[in-house]
C-alpha positions in Angstrom: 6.6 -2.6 13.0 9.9 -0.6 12.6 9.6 2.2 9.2 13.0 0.3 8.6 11.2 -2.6 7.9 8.4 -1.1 6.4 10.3 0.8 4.3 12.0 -2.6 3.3 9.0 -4.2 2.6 8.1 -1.6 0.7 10.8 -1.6 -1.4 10.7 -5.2 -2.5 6.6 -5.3 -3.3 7.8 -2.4 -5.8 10.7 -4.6 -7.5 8.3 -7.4 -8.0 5.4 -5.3 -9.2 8.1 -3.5 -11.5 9.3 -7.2 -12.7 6.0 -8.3 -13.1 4.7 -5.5 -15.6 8.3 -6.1 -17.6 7.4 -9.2 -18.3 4.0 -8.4 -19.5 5.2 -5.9 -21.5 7.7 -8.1 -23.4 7.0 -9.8 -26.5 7.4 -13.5 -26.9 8.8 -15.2 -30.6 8.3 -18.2 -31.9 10.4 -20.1 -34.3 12.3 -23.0 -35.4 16.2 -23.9 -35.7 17.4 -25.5 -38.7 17.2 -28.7 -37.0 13.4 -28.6 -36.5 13.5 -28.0 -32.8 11.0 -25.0 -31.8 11.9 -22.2 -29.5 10.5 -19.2 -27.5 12.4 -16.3 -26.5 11.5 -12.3 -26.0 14.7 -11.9 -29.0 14.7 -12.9 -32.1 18.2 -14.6 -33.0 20.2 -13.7 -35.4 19.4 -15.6 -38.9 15.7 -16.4 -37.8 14.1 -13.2 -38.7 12.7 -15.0 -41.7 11.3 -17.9 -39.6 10.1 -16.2 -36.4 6.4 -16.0 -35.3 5.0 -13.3 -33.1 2.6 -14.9 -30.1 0.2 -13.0 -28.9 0.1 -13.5 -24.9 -3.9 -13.8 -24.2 -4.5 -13.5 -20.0 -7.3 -15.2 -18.9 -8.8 -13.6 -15.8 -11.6 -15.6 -14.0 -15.3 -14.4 -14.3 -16.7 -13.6 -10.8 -18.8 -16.7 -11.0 -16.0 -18.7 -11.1 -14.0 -16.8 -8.7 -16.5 -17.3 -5.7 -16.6 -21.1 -6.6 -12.7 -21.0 -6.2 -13.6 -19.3 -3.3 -16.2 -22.0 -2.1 -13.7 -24.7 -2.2 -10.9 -23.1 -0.5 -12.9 -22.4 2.4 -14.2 -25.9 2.2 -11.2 -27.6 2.0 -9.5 -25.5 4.5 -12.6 -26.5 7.0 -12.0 -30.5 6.3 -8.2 -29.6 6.8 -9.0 -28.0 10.1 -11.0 -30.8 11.3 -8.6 -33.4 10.1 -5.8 -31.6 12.3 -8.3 -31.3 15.2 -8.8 -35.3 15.1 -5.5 -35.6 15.2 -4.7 -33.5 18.2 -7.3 -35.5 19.8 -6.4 -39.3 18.9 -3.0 -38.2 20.2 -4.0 -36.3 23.2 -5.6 -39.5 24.2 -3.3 -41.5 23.3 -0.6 -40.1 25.2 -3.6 -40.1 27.9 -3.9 -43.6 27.8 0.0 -44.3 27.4 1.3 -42.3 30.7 -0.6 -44.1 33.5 0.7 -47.2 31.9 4.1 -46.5 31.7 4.1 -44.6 35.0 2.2 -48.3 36.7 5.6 -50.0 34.0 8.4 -48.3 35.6 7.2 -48.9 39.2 6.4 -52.4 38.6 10.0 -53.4 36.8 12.8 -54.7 39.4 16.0 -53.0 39.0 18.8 -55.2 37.6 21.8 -56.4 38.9 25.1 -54.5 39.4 23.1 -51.3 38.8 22.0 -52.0 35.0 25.5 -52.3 34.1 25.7 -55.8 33.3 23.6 -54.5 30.1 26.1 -52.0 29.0 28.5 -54.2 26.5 25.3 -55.6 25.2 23.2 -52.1 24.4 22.6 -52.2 20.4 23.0 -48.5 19.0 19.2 -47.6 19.4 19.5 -48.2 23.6 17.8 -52.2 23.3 19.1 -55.2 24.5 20.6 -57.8 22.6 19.0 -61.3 23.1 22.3 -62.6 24.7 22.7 -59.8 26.9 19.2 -61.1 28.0 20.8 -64.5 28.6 23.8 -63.4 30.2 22.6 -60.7 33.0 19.3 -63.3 33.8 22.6 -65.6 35.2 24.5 -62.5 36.7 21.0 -61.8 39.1 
């Protein structure tokens, strides 16, 4: 890795630490408008000094039993998700397995129309099928 990147990289984990400690630093009020309504804010506005409420920001960090549970059940969920992704891969490896022999036996097997195919052309719908009457009307031109 470049030091121009590294340096960059650098550089933006500080900003976000630095934003991150601002905002635990900050205080948080409480209070309520003359309407009722309740709001939050880190400044108290003007003509609510006499209704604000100081909250006191608790942070809950996670006891270590409780951390190697959350631990537990990534790793266990992350071993179903691999498995699931592996059964996949393998459902479609086979089926794409089963599909090409048939379609390479389905393309050798089908007689080539009339005219080259182009008796089809003004009856193509937008997704490349046939319409029923372009069935009807190339099975005469043969």
């Amino acid at each position: 890795m470049s030091k121009k990147i590294m340096l960059s990289n650098a550089m933006v984990s500080f900003f976000i630490l630095g934003l991150s400690l601002a905002a635990h630093s900050a205080d948080i009020y409480k209070w309520v408008d003359e309407n009722g309504k309740i709001h939050f804010g880190d400044a108290v506005p003007p003509g609510a000094a006499d209704k604000i409420k100081k909250m006191e920001l608790k942070i809950i960090e996670p006891d270590e039993t409780q951390r190697q549970e959350a631990l537990a059940r990534v790793a266990k969920e992350k071993a179903l998700s691999d498995a699931a992704t592996s059964k996949a891969k393998e459902i479609e490896k086979s089926a794409a397995d089963a599909a090409a022999p048939a379609s390479a036996a389905g393309t050798a097997s089908k007689p080539k129309p009339a005219n080259g195919g182009d008796c089809f052309a003004p009856y193509r719908n937008a997704n490349g099928s046939i319409k029923p009457e372009g069935l009807a009307a190339c099975a005469d031109a043969k």
